[in-house]
VEXRO-83489 format. One line per 8 residues: number of its first residue (from 1); their letters; for each residue x, y, z of N, C-alpha, C, CB. Coordinates in nm, 2 decimals, always signed. Glycine has a CB too. Layout:
<sites>
NUM) a) X Y Z X Y Z X Y Z X Y Z ~ ...
</sites>
This chain:
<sites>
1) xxxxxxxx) +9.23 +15.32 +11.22 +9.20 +15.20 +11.14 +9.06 +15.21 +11.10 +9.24 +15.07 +11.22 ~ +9.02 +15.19 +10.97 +8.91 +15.20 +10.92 +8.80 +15.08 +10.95 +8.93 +15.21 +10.79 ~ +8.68 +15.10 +10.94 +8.57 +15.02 +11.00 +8.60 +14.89 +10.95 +8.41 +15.05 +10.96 ~ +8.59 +14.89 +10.76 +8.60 +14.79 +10.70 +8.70 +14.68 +10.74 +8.62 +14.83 +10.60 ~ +8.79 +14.81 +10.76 +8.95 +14.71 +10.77 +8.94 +14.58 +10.92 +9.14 +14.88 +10.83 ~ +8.86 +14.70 +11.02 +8.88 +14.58 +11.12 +8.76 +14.52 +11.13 +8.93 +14.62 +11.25 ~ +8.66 +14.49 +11.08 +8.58 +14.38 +11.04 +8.61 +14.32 +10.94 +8.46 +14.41 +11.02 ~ +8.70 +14.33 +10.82 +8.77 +14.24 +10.75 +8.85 +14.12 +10.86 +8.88 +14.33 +10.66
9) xxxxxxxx) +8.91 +14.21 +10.95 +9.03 +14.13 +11.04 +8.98 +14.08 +11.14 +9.15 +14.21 +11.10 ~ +8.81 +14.10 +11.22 +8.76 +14.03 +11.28 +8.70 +13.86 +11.21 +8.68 +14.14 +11.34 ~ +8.63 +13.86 +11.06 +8.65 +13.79 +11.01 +8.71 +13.66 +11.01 +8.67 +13.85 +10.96 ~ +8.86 +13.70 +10.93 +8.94 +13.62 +10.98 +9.03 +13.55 +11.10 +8.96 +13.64 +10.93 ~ +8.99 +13.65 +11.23 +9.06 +13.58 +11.36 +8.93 +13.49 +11.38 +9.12 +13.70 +11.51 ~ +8.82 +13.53 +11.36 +8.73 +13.40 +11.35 +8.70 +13.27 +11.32 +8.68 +13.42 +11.32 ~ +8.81 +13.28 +11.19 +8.81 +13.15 +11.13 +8.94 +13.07 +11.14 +8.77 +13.16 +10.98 ~ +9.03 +13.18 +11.15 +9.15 +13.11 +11.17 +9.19 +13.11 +11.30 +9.23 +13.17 +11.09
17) xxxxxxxx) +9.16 +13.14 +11.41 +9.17 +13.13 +11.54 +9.35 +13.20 +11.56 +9.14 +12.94 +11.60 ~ +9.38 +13.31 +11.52 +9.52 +13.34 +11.57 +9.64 +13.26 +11.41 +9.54 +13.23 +11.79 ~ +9.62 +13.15 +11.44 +9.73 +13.11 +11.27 +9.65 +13.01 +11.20 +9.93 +13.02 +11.29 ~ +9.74 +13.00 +11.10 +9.66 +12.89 +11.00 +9.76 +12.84 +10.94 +9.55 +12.93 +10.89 ~ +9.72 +12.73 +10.82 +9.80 +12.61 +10.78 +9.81 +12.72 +10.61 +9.70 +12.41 +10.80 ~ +9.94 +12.69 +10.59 +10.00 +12.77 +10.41 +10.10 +12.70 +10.42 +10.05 +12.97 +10.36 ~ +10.11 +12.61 +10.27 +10.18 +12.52 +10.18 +10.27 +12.47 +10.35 +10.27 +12.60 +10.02 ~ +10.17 +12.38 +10.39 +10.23 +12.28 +10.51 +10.30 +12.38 +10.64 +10.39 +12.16 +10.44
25) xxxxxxxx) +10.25 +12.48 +10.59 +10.34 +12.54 +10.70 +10.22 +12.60 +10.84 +10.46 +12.69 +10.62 ~ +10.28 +12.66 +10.97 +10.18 +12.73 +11.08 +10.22 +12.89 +11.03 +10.22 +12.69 +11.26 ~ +10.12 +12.95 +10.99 +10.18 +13.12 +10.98 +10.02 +13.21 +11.02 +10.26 +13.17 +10.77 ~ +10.12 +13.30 +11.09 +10.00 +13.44 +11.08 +9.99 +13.54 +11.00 +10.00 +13.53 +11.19 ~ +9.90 +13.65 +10.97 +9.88 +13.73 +10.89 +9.93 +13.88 +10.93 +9.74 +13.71 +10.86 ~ +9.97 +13.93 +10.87 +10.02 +14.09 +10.89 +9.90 +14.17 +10.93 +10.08 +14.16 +10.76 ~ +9.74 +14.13 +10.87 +9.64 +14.23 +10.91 +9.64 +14.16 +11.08 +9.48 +14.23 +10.81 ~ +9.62 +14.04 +11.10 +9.59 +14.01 +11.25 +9.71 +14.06 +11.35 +9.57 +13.84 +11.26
33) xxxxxxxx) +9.84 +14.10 +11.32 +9.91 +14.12 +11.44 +9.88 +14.30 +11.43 +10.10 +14.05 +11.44 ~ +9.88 +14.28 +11.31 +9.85 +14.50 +11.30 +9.69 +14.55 +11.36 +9.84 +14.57 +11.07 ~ +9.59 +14.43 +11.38 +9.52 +14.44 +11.49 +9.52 +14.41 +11.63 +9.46 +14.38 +11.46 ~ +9.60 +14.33 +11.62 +9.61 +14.27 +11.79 +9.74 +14.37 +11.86 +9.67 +14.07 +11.81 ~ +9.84 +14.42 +11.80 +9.92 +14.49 +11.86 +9.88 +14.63 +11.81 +10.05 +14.43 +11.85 ~ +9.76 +14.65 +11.80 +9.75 +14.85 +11.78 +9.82 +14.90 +11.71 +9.77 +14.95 +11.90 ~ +9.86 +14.82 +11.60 +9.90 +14.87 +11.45 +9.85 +14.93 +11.39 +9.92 +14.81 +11.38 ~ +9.87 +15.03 +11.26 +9.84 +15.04 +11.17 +9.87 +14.94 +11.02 +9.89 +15.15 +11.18
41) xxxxxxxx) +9.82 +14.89 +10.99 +9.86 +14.76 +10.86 +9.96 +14.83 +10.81 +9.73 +14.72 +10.71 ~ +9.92 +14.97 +10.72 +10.01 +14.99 +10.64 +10.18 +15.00 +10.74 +9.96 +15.12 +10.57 ~ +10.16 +15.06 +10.87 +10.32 +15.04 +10.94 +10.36 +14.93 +10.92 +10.36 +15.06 +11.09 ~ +10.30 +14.84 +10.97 +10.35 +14.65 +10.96 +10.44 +14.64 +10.82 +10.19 +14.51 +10.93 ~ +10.31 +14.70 +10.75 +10.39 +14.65 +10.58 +10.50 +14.70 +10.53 +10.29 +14.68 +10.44 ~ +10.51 +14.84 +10.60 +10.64 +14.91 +10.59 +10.75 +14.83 +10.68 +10.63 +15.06 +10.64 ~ +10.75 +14.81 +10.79 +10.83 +14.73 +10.91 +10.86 +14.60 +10.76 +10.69 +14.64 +11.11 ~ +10.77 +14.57 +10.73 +10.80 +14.41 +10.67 +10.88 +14.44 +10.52 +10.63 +14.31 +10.64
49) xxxxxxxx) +10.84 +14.55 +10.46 +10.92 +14.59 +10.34 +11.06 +14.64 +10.38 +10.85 +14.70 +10.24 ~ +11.08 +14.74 +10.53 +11.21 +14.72 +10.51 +11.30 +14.59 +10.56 +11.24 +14.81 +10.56 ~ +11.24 +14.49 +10.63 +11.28 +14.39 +10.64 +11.37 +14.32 +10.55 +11.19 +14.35 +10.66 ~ +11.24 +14.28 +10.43 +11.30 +14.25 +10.30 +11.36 +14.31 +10.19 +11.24 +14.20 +10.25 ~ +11.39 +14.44 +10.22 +11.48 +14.49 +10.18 +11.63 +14.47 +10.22 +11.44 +14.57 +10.18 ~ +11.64 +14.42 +10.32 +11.79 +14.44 +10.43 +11.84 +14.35 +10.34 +11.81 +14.39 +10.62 ~ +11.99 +14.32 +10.39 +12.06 +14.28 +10.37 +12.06 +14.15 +10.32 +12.10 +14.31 +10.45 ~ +11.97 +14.13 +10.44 +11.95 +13.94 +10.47 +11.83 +13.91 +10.40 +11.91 +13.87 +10.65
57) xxxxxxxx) +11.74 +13.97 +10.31 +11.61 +13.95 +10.24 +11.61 +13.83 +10.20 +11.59 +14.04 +10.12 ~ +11.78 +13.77 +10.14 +11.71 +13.64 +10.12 +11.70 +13.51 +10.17 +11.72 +13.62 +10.04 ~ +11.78 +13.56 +10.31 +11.75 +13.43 +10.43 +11.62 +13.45 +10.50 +11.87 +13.42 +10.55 ~ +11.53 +13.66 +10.49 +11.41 +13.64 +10.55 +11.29 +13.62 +10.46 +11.40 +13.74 +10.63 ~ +11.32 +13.60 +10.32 +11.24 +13.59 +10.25 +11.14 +13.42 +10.25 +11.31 +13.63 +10.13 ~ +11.21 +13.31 +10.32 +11.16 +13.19 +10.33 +11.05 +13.22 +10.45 +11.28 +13.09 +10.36 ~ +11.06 +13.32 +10.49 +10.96 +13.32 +10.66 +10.85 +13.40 +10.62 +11.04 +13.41 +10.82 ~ +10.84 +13.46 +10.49 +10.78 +13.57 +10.48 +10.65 +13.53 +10.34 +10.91 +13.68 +10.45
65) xxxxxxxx) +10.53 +13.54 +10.33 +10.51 +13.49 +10.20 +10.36 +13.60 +10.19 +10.50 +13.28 +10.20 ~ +10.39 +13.64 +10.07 +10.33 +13.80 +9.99 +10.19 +13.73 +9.96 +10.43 +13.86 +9.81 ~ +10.06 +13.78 +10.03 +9.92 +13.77 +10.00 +9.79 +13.85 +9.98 +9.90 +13.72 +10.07 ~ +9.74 +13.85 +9.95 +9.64 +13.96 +9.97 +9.47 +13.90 +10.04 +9.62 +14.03 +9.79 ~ +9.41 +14.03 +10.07 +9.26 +13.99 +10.17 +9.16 +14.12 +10.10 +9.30 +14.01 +10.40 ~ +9.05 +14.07 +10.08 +8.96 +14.15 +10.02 +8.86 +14.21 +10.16 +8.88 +14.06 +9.89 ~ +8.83 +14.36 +10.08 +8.81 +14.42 +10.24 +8.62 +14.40 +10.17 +8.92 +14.65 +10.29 ~ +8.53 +14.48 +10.27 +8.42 +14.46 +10.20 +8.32 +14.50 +10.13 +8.38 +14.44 +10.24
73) xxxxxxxx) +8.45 +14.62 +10.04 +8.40 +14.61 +9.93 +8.45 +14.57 +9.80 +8.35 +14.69 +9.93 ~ +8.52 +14.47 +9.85 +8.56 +14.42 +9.73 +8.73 +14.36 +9.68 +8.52 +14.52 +9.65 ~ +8.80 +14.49 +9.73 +8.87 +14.55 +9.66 +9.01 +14.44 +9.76 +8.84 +14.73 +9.66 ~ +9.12 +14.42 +9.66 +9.19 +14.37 +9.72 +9.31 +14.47 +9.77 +9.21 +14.28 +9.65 ~ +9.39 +14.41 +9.91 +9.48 +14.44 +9.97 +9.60 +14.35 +9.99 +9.44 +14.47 +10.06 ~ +9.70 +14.42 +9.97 +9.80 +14.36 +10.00 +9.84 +14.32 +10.18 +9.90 +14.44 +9.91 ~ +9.87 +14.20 +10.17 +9.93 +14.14 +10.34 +10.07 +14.06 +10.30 +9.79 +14.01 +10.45 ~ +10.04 +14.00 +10.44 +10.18 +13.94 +10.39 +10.15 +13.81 +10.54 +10.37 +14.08 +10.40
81) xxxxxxxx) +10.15 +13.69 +10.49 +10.15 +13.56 +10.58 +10.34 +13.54 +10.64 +10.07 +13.41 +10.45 ~ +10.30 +13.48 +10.76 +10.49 +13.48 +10.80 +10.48 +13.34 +10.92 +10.56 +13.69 +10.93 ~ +10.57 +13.27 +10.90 +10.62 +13.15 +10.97 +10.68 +13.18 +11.12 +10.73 +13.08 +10.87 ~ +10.64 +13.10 +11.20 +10.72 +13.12 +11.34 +10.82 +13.20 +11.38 +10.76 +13.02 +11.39 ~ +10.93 +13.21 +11.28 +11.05 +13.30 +11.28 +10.98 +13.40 +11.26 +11.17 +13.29 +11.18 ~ +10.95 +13.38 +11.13 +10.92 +13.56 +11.07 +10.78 +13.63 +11.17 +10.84 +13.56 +10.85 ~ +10.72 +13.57 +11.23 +10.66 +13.60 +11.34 +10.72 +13.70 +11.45 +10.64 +13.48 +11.38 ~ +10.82 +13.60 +11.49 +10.92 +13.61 +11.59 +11.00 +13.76 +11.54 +11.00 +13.47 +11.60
89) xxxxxxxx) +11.06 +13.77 +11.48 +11.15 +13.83 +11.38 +11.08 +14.02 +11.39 +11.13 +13.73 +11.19 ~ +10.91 +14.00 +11.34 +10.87 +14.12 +11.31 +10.84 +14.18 +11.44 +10.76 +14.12 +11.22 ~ +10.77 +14.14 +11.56 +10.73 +14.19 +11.67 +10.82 +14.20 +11.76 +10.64 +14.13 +11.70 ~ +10.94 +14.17 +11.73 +11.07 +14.19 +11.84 +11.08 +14.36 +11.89 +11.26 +14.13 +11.74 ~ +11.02 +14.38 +11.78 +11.04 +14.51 +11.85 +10.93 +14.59 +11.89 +11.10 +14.59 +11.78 ~ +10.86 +14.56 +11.94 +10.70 +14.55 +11.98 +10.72 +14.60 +12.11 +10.61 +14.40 +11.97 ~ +10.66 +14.66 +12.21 +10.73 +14.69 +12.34 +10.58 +14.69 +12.42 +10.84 +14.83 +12.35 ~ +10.56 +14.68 +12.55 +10.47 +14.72 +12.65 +10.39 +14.57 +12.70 +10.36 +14.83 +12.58
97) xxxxxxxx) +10.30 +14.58 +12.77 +10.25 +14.50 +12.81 +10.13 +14.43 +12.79 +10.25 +14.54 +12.87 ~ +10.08 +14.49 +12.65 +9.95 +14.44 +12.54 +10.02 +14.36 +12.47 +9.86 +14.56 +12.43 ~ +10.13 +14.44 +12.42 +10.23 +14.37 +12.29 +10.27 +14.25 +12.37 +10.39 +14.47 +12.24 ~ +10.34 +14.23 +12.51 +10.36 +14.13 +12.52 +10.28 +13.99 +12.55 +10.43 +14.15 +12.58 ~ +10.16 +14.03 +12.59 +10.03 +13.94 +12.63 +10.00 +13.85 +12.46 +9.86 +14.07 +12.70 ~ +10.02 +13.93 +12.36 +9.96 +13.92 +12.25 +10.07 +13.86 +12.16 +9.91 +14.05 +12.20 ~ +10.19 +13.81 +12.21 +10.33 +13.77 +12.18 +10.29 +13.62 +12.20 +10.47 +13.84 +12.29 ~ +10.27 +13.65 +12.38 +10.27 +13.49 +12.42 +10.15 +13.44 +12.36 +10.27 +13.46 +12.60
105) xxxxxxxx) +10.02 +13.47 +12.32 +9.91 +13.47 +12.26 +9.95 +13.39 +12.15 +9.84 +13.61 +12.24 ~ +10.02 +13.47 +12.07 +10.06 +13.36 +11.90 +10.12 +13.25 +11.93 +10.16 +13.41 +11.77 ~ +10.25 +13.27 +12.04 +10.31 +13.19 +12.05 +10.23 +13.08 +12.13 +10.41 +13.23 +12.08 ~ +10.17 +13.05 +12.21 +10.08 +12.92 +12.24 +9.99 +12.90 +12.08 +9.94 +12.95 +12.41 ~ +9.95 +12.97 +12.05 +9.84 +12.95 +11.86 +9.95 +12.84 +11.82 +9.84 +13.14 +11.69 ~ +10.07 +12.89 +11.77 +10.18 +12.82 +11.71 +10.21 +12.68 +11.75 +10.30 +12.90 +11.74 ~ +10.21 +12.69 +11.91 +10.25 +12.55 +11.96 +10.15 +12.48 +11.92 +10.27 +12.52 +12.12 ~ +10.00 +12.53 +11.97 +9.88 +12.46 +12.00 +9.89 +12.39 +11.85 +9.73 +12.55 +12.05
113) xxxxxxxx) +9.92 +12.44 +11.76 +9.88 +12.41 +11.63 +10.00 +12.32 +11.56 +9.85 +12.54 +11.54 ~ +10.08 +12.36 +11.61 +10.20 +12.24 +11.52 +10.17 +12.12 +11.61 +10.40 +12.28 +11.52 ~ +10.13 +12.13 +11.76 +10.13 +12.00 +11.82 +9.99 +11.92 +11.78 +10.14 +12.02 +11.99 ~ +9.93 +12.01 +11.74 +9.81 +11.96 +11.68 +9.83 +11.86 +11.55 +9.73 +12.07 +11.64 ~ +9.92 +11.89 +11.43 +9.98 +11.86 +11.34 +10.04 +11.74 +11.32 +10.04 +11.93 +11.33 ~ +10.12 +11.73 +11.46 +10.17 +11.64 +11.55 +10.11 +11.50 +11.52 +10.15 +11.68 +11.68 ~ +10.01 +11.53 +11.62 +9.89 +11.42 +11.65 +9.83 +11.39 +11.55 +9.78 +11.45 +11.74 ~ +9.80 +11.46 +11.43 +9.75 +11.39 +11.37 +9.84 +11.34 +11.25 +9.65 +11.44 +11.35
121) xxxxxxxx) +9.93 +11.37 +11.28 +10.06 +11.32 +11.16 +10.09 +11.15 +11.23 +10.26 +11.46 +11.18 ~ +10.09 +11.17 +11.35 +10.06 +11.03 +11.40 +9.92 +10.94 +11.42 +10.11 +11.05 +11.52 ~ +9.86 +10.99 +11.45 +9.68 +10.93 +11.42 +9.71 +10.89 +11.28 +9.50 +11.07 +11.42 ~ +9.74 +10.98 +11.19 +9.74 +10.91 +11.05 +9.84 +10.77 +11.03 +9.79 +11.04 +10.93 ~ +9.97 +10.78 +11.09 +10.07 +10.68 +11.11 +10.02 +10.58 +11.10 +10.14 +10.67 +11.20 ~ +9.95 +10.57 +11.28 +9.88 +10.45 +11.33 +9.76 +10.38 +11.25 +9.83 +10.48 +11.46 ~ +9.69 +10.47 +11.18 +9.58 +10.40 +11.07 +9.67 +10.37 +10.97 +9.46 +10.49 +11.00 ~ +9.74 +10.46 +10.90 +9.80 +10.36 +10.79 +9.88 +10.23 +10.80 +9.88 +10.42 +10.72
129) xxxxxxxx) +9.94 +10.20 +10.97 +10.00 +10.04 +11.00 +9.86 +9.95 +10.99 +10.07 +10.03 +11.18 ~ +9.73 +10.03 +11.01 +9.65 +9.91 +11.09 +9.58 +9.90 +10.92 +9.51 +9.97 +11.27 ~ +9.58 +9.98 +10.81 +9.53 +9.96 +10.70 +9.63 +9.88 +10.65 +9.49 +10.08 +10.63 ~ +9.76 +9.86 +10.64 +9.88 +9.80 +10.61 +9.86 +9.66 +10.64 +9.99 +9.85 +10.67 ~ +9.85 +9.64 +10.78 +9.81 +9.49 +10.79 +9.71 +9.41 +10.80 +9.85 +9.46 +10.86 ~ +9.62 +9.51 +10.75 +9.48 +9.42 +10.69 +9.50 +9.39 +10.56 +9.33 +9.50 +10.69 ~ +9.55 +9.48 +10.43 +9.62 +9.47 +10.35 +9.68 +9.38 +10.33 +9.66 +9.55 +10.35 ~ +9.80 +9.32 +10.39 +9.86 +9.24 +10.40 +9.79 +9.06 +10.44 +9.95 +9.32 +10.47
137) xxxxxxxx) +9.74 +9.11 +10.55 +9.63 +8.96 +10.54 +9.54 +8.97 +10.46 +9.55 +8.92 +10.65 ~ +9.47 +9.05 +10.39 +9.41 +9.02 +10.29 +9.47 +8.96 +10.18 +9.36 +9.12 +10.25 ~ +9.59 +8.98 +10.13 +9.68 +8.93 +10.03 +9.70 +8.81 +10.09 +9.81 +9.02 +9.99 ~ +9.72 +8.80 +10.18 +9.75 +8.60 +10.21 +9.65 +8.53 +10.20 +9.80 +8.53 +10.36 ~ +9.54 +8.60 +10.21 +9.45 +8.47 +10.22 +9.43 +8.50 +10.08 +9.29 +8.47 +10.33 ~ +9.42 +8.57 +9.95 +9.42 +8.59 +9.86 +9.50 +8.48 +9.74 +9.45 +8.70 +9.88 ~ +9.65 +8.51 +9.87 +9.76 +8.39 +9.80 +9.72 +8.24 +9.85 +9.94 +8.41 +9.87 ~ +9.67 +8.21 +9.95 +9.64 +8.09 +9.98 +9.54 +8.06 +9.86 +9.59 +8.07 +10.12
145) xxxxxxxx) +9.44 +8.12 +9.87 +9.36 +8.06 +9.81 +9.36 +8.03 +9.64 +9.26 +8.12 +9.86 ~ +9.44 +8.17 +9.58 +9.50 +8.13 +9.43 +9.58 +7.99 +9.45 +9.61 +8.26 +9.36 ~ +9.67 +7.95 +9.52 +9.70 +7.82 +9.55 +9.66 +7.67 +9.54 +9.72 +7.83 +9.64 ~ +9.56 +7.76 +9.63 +9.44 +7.63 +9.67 +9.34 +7.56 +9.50 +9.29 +7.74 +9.80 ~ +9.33 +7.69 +9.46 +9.29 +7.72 +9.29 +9.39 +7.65 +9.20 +9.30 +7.89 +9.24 ~ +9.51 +7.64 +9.22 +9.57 +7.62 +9.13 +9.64 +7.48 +9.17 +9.66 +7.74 +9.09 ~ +9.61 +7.42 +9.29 +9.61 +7.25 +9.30 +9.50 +7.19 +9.25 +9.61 +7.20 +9.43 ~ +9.37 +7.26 +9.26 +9.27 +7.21 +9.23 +9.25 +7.17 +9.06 +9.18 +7.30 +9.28
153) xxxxxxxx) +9.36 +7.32 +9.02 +9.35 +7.27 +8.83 +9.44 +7.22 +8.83 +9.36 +7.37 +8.69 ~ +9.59 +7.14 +8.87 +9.62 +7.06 +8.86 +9.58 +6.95 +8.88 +9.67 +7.07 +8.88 ~ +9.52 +6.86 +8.98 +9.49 +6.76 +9.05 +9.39 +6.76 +8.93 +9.46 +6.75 +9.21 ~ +9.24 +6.85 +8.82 +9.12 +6.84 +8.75 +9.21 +6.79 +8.66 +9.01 +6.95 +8.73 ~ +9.32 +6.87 +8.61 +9.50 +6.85 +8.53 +9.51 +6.71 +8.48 +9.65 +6.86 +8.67 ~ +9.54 +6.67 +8.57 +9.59 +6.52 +8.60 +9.48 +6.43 +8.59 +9.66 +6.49 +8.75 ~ +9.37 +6.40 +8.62 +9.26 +6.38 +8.65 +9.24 +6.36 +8.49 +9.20 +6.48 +8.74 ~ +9.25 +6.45 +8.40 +9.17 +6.47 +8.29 +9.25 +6.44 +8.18 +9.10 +6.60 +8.28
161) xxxxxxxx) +9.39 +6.38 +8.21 +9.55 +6.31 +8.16 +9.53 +6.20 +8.19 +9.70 +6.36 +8.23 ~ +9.49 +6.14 +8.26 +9.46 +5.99 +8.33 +9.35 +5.94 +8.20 +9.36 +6.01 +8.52 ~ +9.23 +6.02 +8.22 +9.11 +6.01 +8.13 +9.13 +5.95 +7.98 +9.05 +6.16 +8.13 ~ +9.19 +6.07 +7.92 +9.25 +6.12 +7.79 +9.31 +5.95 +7.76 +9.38 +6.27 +7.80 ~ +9.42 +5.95 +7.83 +9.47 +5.80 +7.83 +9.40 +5.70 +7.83 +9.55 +5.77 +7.92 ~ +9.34 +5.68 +7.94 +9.23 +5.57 +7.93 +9.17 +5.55 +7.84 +9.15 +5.57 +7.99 ~ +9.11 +5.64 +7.76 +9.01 +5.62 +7.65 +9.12 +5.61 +7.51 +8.87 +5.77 +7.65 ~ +9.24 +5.62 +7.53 +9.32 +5.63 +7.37 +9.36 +5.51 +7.39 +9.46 +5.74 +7.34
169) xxxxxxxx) +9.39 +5.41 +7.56 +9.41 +5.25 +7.54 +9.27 +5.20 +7.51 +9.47 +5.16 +7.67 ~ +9.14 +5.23 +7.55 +9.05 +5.18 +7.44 +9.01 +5.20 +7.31 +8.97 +5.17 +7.49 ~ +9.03 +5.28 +7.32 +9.03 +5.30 +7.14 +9.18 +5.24 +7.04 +9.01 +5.50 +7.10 ~ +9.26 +5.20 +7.13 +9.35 +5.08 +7.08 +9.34 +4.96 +7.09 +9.46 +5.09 +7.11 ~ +9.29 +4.92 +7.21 +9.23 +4.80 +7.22 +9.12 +4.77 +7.09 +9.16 +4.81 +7.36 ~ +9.03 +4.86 +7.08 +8.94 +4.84 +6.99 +8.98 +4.80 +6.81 +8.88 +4.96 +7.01 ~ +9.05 +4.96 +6.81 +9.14 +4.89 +6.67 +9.21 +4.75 +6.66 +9.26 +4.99 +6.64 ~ +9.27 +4.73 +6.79 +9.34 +4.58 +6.77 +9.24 +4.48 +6.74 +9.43 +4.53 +6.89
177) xxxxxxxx) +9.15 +4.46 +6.78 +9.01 +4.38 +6.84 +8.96 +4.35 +6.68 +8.87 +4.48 +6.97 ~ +8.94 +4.51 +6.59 +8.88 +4.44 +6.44 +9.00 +4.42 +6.38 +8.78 +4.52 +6.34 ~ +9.13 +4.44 +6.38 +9.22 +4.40 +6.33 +9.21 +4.28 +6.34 +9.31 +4.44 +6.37 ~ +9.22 +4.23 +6.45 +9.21 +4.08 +6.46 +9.11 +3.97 +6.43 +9.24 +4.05 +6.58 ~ +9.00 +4.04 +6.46 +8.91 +4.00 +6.37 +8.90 +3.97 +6.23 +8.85 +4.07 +6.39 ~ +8.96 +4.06 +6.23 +8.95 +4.05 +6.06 +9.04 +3.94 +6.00 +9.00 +4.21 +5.98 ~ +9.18 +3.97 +6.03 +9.28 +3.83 +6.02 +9.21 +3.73 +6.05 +9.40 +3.83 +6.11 ~ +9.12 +3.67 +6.14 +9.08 +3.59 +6.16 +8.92 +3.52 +6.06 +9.09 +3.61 +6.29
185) xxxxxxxx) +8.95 +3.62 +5.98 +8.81 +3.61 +5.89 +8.65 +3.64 +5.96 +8.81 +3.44 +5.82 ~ +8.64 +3.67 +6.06 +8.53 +3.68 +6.08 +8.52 +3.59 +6.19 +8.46 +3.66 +5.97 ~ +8.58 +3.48 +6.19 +8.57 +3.38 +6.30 +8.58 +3.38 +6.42 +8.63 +3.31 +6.29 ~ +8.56 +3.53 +6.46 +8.54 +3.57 +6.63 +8.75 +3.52 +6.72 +8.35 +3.39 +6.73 ~ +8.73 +3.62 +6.81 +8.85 +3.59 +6.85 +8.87 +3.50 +6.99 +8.91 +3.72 +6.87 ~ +8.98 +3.42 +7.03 +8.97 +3.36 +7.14 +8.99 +3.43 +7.27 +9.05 +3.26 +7.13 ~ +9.00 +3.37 +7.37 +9.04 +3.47 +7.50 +9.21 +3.42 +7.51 +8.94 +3.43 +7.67 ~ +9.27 +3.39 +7.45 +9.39 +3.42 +7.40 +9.45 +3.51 +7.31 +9.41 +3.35 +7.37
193) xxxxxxxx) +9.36 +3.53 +7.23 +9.36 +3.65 +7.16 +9.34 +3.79 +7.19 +9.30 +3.63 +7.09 ~ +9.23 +3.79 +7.31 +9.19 +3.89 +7.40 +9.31 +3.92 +7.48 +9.06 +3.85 +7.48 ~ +9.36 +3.85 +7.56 +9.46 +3.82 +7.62 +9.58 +3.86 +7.60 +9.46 +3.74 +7.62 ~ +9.65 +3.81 +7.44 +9.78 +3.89 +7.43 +9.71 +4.08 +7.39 +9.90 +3.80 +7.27 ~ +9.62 +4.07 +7.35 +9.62 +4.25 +7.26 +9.61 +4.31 +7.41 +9.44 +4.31 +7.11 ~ +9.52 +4.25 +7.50 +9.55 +4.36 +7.67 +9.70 +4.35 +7.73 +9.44 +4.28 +7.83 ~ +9.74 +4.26 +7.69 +9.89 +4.27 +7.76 +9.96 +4.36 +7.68 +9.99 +4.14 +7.77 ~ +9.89 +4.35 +7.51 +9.98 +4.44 +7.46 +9.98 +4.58 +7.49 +9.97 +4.43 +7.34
201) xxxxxx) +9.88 +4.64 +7.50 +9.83 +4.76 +7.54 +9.86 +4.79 +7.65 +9.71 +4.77 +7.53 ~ +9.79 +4.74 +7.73 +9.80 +4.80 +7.86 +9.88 +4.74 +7.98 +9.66 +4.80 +7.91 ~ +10.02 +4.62 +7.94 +10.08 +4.59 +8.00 +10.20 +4.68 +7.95 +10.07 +4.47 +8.01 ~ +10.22 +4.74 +7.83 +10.29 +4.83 +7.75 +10.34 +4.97 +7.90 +10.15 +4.89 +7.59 ~ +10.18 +5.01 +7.87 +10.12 +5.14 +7.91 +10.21 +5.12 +8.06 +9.92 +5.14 +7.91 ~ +10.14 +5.05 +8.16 +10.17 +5.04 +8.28 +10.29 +5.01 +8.32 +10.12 +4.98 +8.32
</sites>
C-alpha cells in the first residue's frame, strides 16, 4: 500500500473516528476497512464490484453507496461508503484474529454512533416539547390580552355611542328651544315650555 494512500486513510480515521453520518445514515469507507484489515483498496473494490454484480445487486445496492477520496496529490479515487449490512455483508469473509478484533471494532463505532443519534434525536424531542409549551403560553397570554384590547374598544365603543347621543339630544333640545322661541316671537319661553320640549326629547330617548 502506497505512502500517500495510507496517510490519505490515516486522515480520515482521524476525523471520522471508525464511521460517519451519509444522507442520515451510519456507514464506513472501503479505504478504512482496506486499512484496518490489511487490505489492498483495490481487492476491497473488487470484493465490492463483484458483490454488485451478483445476482442480488439490487437488494445490495441500498447498503452500498459509490464515492470518491482525493489522495495528496490531488487526484481523485474511487471508494465506496457501506451501511451496517453492507458492512457486515463485505468482511464476512475476513478470517483471523486482527480481522476479527477490527469487526468487533466497527461494530461498537456503529452502536456507539446510532446510540448516539439516539440521544440526540431525543434531547432534540425534549427541547422541542419545552419550546412548544412556551409557545403555547406565549399565545395565551397573547390571546388574553388581544381580549383584554378588544373590551377595552368596546366599553371606549360604547362610551363614545353614549356621547354621540348625548350631544344629538342637545343639539335637539337646542333646535326645539329657537323653534320655540321664535313661535313665541321673541317673548322668551316659560318653564313649561322648557319642560314639555325635555320630556319631548329625552323622555322619548329613555
Amino acid at each position: 500500500m502506497s505512502r500517500s494512500y495510507r496517510k490519505e486513510v490515516k486522515n480520515m480515521d482521524n476525523q471520522n473516528n471508525l464511521v460517519r453520518m451519509f444522507k442520515n445514515q451510519v456507514v464506513v469507507s472501503s479505504v478504512q476497512l482496506a486499512e484496518h484489515f490489511d487490505k489492498e483498496h483495490k481487492n476491497v473494490l473488487r470484493l465490492l464490484s463483484s458483490l454488485l454484480s451478483s445476482a442480488n445487486k439490487q437488494r445490495l445496492s441500498k447498503h452500498f453507496f459509490k464515492s470518491n477520496y482525493k489522495d495528496e496529490t490531488g487526484k481523485n479515487n474511487t471508494m465506496y461508503l457501506m451501511d451496517r449490512d453492507g458492512f457486515s455483508l463485505l468482511v464476512m469473509s475476513f478470517k483471523g484474529e486482527k480481522a476479527l478484533k477490527w469487526k468487533l471494532d466497527f461494530i461498537d463505532a456503529f452502536n456507539a454512533m446510532e446510540q448516539e443519534i439516539k440521544d440526540n434525536q431525543h434531547q432534540i424531542s425534549a427541547d422541542l416539547k419545552d419550546k412548544l409549551y412556551t409557545t403555547s403560553i406565549e399565545l395565551e397570554k397573547i390571546k388574553i390580552h388581544r381580549h383584554k384590547l378588544f373590551e377595552e374598544s368596546m366599553n371606549q365603543s360604547a362610551l363614545l355611542n353614549e356621547k354621540r347621543a348625548e350631544l344629538l339630544r342637545y343639539k335637539a333640545f337646542r333646535d326645539l328651544i329657537i323653534a320655540k322661541q321664535l313661535e313665541n316671537d321673541s317673548a322668551g319661553l316659560s318653564y313649561d315650555d322648557v319642560d314639555e320640549i325635555d320630556n319631548r326629547i329625552f323622555g322619548e330617548i329613555d
